[in-house]
C-alpha positions in Angstrom: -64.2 259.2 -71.8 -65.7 259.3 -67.9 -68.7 257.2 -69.6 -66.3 254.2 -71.2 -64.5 254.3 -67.8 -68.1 253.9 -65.9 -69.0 250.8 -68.2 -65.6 249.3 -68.2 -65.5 249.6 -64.3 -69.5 248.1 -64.4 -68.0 245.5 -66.7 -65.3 244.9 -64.1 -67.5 244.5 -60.8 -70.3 242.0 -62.8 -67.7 239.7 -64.5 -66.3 239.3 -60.5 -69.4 239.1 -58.9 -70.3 236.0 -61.9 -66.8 234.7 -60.8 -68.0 234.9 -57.3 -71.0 233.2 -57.5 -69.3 230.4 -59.6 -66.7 230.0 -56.9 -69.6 230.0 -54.1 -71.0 227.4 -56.4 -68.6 225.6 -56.9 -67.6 225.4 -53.3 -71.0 224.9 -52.2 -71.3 221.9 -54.2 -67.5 220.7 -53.3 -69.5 220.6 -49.7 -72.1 218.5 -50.1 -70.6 216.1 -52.4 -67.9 215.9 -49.4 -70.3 215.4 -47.0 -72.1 212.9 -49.1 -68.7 210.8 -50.1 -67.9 210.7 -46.4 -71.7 209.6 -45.6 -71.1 206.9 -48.4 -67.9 205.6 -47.2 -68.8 205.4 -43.5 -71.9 202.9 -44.8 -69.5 200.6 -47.2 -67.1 200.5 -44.1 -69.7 199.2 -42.0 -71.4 197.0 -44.6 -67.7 195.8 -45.0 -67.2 195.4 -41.4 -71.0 193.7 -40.5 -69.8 191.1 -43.2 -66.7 189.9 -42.0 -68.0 189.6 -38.2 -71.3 188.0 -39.3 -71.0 184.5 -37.6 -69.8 186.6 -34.5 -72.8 188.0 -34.0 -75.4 186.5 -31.7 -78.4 187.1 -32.9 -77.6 184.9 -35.7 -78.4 181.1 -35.1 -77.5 179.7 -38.4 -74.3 177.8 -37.6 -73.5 177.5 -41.5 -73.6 181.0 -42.1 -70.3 182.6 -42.0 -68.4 185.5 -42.7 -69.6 187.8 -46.0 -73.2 187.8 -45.6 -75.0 190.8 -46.0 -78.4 192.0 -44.9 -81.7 192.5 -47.2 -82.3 196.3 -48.0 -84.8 198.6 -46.0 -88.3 199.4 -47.5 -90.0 200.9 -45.0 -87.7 203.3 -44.0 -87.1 201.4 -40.1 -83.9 201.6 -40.6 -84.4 196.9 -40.3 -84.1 194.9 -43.7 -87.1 193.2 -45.1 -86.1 189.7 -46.2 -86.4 187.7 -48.0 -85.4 189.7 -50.9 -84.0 189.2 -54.4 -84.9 186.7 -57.2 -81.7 185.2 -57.9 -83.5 182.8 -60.8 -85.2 186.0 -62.3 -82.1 188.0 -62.0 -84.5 190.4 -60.0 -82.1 192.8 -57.1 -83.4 194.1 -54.1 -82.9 197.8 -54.2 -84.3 199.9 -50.7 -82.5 202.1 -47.8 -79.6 201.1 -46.5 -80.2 198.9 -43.2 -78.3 201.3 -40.6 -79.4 200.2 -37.6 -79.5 196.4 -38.2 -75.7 196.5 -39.3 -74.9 198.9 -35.9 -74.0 202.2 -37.1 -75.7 205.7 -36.7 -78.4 206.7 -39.4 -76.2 207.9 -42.4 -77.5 210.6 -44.9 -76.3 212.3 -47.8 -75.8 216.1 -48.0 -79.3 216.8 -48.6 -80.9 214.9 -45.4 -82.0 211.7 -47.6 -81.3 208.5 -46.3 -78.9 206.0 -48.5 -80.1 203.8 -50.7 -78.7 199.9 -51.1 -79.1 196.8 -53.4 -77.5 193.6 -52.9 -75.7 190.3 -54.9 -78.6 187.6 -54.6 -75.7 185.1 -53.8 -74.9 187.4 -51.0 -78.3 187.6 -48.9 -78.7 186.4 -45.7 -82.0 185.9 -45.9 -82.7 183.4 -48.1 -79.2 182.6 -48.0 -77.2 180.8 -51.0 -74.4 178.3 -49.9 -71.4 178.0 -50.2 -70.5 181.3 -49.9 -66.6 182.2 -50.2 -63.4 184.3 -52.2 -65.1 181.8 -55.1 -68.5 183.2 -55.1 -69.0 186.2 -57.9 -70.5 189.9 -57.3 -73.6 189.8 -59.4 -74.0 193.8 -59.5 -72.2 196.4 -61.7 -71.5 199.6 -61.8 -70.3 201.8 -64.8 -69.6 198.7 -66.8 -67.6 197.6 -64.1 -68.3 193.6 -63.0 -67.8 191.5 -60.0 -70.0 194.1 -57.5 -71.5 192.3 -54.4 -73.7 195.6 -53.4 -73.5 199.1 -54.0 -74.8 202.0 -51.9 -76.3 205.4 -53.2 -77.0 209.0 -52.0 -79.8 210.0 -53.8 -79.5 213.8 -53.4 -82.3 216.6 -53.8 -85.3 215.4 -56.0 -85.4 216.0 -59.6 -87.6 216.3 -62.5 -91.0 214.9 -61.0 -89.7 212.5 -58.2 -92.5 213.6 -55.1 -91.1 211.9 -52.0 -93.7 212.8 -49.1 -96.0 211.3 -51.5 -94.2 207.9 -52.6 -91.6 208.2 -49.2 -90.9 204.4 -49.9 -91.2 204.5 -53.9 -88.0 204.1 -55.3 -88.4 205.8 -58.3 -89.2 208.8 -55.8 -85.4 208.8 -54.8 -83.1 207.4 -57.6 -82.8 207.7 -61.2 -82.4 205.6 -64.4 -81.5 202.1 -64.5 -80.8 202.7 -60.5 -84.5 202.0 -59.6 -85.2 199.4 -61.9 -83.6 196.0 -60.3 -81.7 194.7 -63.0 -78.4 194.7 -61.1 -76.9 197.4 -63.5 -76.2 200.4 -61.6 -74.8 203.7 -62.8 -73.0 207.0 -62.0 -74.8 209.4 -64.3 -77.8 209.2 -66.6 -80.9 210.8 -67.3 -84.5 210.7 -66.4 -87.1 209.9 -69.0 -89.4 212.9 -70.4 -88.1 215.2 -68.0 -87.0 218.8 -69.1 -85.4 219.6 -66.0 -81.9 221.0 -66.2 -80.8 218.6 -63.7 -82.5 214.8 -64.4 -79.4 212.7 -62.9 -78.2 213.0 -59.2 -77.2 209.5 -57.8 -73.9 209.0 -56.2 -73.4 205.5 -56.2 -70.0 203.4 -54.3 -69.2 200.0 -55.4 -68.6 197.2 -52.7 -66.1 194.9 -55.1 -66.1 191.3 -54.0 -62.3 192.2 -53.6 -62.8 194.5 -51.5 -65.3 192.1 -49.0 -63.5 189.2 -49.5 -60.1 190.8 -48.3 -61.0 191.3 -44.5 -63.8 188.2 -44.6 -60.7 186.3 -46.0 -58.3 187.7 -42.7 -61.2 186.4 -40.4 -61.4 183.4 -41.8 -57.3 182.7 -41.4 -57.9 184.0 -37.5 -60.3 181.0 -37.2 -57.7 178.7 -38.6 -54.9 180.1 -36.6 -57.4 179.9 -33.6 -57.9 176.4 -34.4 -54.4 174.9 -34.9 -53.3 176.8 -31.6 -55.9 175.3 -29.9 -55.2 171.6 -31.2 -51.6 172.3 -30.2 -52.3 173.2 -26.6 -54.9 170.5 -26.3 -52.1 168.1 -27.1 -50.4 169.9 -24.9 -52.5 169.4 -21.9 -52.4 165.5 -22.5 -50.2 162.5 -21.3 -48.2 161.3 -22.3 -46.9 164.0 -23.9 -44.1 162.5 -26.5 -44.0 165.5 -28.7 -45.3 168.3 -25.9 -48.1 169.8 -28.1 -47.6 169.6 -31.6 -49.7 170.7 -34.8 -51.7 167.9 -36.7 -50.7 166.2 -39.7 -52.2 167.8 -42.8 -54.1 166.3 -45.7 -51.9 166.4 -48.7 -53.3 168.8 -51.6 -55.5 167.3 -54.1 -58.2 168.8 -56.2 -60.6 170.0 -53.3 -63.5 170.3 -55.8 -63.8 167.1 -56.8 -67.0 164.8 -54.8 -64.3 162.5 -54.2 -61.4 164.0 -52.7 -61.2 163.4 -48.9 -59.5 165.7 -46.5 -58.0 162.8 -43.8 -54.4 163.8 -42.3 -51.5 162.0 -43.2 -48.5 161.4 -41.7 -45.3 162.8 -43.0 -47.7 165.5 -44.3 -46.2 169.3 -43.8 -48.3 171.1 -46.3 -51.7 170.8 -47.3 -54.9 171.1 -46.6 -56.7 171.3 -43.1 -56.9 167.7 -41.9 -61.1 167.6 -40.8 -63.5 164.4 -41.1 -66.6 165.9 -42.6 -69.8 165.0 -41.8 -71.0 161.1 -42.5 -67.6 160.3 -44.5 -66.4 157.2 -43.9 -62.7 157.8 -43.6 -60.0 154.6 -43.5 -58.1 153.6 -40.3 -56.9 150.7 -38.3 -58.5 150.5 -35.2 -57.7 148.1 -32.3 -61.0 145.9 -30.1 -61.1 145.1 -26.7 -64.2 143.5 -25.6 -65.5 141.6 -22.7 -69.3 140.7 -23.4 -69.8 137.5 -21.4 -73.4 136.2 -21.6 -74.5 137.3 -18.4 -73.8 140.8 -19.5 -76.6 140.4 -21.8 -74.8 139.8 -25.0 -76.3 137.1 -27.5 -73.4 134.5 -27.7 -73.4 131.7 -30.3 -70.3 129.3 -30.7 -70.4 127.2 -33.6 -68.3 124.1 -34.7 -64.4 125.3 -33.4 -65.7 128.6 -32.4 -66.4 128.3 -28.6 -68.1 131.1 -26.5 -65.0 131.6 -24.7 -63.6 133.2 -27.8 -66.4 134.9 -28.5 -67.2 136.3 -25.3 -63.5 138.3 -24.8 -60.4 139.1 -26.6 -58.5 141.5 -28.4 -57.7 142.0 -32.1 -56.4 145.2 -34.1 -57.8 145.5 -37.8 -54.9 147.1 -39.9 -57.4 148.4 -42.9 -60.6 149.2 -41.3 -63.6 152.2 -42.0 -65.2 154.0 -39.7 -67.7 157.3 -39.3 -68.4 159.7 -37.0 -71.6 162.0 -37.1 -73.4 164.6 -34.5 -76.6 164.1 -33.4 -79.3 167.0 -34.4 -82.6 167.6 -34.7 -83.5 168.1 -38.2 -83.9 172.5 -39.9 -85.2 174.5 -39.0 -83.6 175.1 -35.5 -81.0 172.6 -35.5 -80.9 171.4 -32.0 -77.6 169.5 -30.4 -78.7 166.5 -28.5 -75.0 165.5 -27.4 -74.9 162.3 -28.5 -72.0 161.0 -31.6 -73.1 158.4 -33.8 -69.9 155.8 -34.4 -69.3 153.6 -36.4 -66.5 151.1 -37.2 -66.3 148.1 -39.5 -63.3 146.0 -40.6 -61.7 142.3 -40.2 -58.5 141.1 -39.1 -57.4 137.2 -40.3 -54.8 136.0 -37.7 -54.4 132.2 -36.1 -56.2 130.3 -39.0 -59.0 132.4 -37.9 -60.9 135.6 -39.5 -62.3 138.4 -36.8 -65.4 140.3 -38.4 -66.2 143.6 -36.6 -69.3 146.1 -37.1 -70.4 148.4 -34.6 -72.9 151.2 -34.6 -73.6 153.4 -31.3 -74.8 156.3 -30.0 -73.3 157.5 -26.7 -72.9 160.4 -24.7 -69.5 161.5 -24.7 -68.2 165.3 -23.9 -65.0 166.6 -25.2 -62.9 166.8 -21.9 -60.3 164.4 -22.3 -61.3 161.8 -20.2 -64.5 160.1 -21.7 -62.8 161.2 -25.3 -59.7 159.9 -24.6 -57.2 161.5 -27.2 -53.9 160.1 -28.1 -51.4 162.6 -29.4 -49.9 162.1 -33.2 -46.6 160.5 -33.3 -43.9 161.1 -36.2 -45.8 157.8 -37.7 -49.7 158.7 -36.9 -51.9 161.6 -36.8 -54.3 161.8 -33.3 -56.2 158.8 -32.6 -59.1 158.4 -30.5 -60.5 155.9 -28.1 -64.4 154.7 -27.4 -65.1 153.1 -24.4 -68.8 151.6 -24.5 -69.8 149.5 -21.4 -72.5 149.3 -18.5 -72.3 152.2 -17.2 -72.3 154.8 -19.9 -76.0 155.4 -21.1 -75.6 153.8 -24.5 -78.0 152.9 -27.3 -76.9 150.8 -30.2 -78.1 152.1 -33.7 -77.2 148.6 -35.1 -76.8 145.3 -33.2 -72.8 145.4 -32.6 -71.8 142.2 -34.1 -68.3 140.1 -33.6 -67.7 137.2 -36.0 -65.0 134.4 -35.8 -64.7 132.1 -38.3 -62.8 129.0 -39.4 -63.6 128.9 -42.8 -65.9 126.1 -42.0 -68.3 127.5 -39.0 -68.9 131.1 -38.0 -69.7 132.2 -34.8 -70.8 135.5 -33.5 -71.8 137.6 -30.7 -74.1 140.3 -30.4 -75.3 142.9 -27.8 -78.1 145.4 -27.3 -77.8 147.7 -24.3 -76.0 145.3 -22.2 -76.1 145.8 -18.6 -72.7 145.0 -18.4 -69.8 144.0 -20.3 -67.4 146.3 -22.5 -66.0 147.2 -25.8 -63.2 149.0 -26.5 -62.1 150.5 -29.7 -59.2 152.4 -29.7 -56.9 153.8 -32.3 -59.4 155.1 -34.4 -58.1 158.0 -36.4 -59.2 161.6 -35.5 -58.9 164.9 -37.6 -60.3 168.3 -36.9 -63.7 167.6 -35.0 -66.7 169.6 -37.1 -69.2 167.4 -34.9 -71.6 170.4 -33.3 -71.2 170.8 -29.5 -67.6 169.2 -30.3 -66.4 171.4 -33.3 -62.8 172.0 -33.2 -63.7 173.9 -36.7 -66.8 176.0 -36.9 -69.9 174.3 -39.3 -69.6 177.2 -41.4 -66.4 176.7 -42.2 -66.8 173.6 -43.8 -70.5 174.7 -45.2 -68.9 177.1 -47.2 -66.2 175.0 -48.6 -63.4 177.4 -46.7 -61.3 173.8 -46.6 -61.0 173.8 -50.3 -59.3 177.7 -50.3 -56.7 177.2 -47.1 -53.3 176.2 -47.3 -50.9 175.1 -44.4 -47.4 174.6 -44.0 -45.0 173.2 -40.5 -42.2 173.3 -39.9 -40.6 170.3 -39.2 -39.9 171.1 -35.8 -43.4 172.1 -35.4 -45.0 168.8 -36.8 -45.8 166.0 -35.1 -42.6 164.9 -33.8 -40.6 168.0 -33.9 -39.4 170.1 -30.8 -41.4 172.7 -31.4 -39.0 175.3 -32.3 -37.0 176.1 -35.0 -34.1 178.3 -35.8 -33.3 180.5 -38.8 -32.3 177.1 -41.0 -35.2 174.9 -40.2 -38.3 177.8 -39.9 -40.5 178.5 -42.7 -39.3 181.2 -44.5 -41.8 184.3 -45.5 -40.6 187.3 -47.8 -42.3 190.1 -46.9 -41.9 189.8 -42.8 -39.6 191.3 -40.8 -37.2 188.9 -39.9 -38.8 186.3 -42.3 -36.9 183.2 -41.2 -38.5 182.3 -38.0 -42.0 181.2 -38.5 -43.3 177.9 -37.5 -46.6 177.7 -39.0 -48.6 179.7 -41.4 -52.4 179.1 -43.1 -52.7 181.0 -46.8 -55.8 182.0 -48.2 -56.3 181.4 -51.8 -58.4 183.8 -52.7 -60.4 184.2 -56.0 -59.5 182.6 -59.0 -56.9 184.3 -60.9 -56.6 185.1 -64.6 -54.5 182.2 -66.2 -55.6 180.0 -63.3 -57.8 176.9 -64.1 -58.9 175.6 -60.8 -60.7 172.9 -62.1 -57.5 171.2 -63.1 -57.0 171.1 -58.9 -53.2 172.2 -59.3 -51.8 174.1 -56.6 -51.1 176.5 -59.2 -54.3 177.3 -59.4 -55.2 178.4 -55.8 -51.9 179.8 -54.8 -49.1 182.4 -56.6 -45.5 182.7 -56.7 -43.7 181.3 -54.4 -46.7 180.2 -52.7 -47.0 177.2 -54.8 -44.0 176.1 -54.9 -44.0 173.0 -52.7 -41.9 171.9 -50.0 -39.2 174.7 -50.2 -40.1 175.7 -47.0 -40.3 179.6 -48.6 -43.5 182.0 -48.6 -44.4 185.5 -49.8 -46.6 187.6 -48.5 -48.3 190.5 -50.9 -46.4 193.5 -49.5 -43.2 192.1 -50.7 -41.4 194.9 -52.8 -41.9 195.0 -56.3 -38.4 195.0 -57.4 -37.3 191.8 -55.6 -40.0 190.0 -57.9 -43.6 191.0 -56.3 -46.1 189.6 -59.0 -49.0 192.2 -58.7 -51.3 190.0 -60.0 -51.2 188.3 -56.9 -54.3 187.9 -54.4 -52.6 185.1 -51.4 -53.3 186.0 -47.9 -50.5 185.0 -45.6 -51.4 184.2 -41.9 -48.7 183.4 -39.4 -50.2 180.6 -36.9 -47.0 180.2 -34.7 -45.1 181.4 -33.1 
């Protein structure tokens, strides 16, 4: 009897010291994969973060580049990428240490010491970088079967089977295991390592950055810029006299399939919601434009009168063309270190038929001119016409003419004309000449990457009327925008939406509104919004990725 007690009570104390040692184990390893999920989310945080303030940072000279890039992995262990990297025609990934301190944070490491490893979406590189680059560009990577990845980030834990890491410190194969070290862009969370009789062969712990998840904040920044912008057209209107409508926000383009080569972005009046009004680079937009000139021949202007056309006529006058074209474009040195020389190409054409007569214009100069409202000479939109600028080109501005301006009259019969090449004296004036957002460098109103990465194609905005051109500038509860989901939600002015990705059921190469925007979001001119945290029994669609941005007040 003493003996069975003595083996049941030995029986006792090994079957609790087992259970010890499991639960030592099993809190032992609760640790370190703790410590190692915390060491992977601090590093997607701040990949997140470093790709949302990209254009902010200085050290970055590529005015086209802006928010969502991300830096080339680390294969020397500097804790500095090593671009160029990727293959995006080969479908070859980058896959190295994670770039700590180029992206600003402390050195991370897993539980066991190692630092993390990193791989990429080619179409999300900074170096070489792939444009445009927006909520419409796709992850590349997966993880687990899972698509639409734009990097992932890896512990790779204690070495296992034959992986020798003072010997191969940079060798990849040293560090991760399975399809994780082969390039492919297929990641995963478990596996197994090839002739290897370990009991462990599979360690990685690999996070997912989803494009979702980048996009989201990249997405805010990008309505911050917007609302920066339109608040800054507002009080530079603002700051000008006359001041009819004291500061109000620009007409808008009216929405149209932004994808398509021809679709133009030009404001038009009456416009409340739509897209950001902007003249791109080189586009010749329409407008009616009114010419002063005074180019007498001692100015040095080229004056030839012919039949009924006498050099009186020729030499001054005045004349407004109703349907005319004109272009602006910045002056830069070509890639690859753009350089601003502060000079704006212009350009106007267009005729005007009036008296029995027909009045020809085509100008071409480049001129100094410096956004401070005196040589640019702004005139603020009117209920009837978006902003309008004037050029001024005369003796004493340093002017050179790209083209020799020309000024034709004719009769029908005889033509005469009058032309000018640097004249010392003498003027032309052309004012009325329509003027969206400025994306000229040195003169943006709108950042170049902006436009370079087709954010103009995936924001929506929508005035008030009180807050258009026109309008007081305040509204009350019956006139304001409407937005469910804010607290109150019936005294906004102005709000800018971001699109987001394309949706399941959405067909955005149709160009509907549909398409781009949900729920009530594209419902147009109803003056009434949504934002995403708007509760799901009062009709919240949760497939539903619109970001809602109020610009003012």
């Amino acid at each position: 009897m003493a003996a069975l007690l003595l083996f049941i009570l030995l029986l006792v104390v090994g079957a609790t010291t087992l259970l010890v040692s499991k639960l030592n184990k099993a809190a032992t390893q609760y640790y370190r994969d703790d410590v190692t999920m915390k060491a992977l989310l601090k590093a997607k945080e701040s990949l997140i973060g470093f790709a949302a303030t990209y254009p902010d940072n200085q050290a970055f000279s590529d005015t086209n580049a802006g928010p969502g890039f991300l830096p080339c992995p680390d294969t020397d262990g500097n804790g500095s990428p090593n671009p160029p990297c990727g293959s995006a025609g080969s479908g070859t990934y980058a896959v190295g240490r994670f770039p700590w301190e180029y992206i600003g944070t402390d050195e991370i490491r897993d539980s066991s010491g190692e630092q993390l490893w990193y791989s990429l979406s080619n179409n999300f590189r900074n170096n070489p970088k792939t444009f445009p680059l927006n909520s419409e560009t796709p992850g590349q990577l997966s993880l687990d079967g899972n698509s639409d990845i734009v990097a992932v980030i890896i512990a790779p834990g204690t070495p296992v089977c034959n992986q020798d890491r003072p010997a191969g410190s940079n060798n990849v194969a040293n560090y991760l295991e399975d399809v994780n070290t082969n390039g492919t862009g297929t990641f995963v969370n478990g596996g197994s390592t090839a002739g290897c009789s370990d009991f462990i062969t599979f360690n990685d712990i690999v996070v997912a950055v989803t494009r979702d998840e980048l996009m989201k904040p990249v997405e805010k920044r990008v309505l911050g810029e917007v609302a920066n912008v339109l608040n800054t057209y507002q009080n530079d209107m603002d700051l000008l006299t006359p001041t009819p409508n004291d500061g109000s926000f620009p007409w808008l383009s009216p929405f149209s399939n932004p994808r398509l080569s021809t679709t133009t972005f030009d404001g038009n009046p009456s416009t409340q919601e739509g897209l950001l009004p902007i003249h791109l680079q080189d586009e010749q937009f329409s407008t009616s434009f009114t010419v002063s000139w005074n180019l007498p021949a001692s100015s040095g202007a080229t004056v030839n009168p012919a039949g009924t056309i006498t050099a009186t006529e020729l030499e001054s006058g005045t004349q407004t063309v109703t349907s005319g074209i004109c272009r602006w474009q910045e002056d830069v040195d070509p890639p690859p270190t753009p350089t601003i020389n502060g000079a704006n190409t212009i350009e106007c054409k267009g005729s005007v038929s009036t008296g029995g007569k027909t009045y020809t214009f085509d100008f071409g100069f480049t001129e100094d001119i410096s956004f401070n409202g005196t040589l640019l000479n702004l005139s603020q939109p009117t209920s009837g016409s978006i902003r309008t600028r004037e050029v001024l080109v005369n003796g004493s501005l340093p002017v050179q003419s790209i083209s020799t301006p020309v000024i034709k009259i004719s009769d029908g019969i005889s033509t005469g004309t009058v032309s000018i090449e640097n004249p010392s004296s003498g003027s032309i004036q052309i004012s009325g000449i329509n003027y969206d957002l400025n994306v000229s460098p040195g003169q943006e109103e709108i950042p170049r990457w902006f436009i370079a990465n087709n954010w103009h194609h995936l924001i929506y905005i929508s005035e008030a009327s009180d807050y258009a051109p026109g309008g007081s500038g305040t509204c009350t509860a019956g006139s304001c925008l409407t937005i469910k989901g804010v607290s109150p939600n019936n005294t906004t002015g102005v709000i800018a939406i971001a699109a987001g990705k394309e949706l399941p059921g959405q067909n955005r190469t149709s160009g509907t509104l549909v398409s781009y925007l949900e729920n009530e979001n594209n419902s147009v001119l109803d003056n009434i919004f949504m934002k995403n945290t708007y509760p799901p029994d009062a009709g919240y669609d949760p497939n539903f990725n619109d970001q809602v941005r109020i610009v003012a007040p």
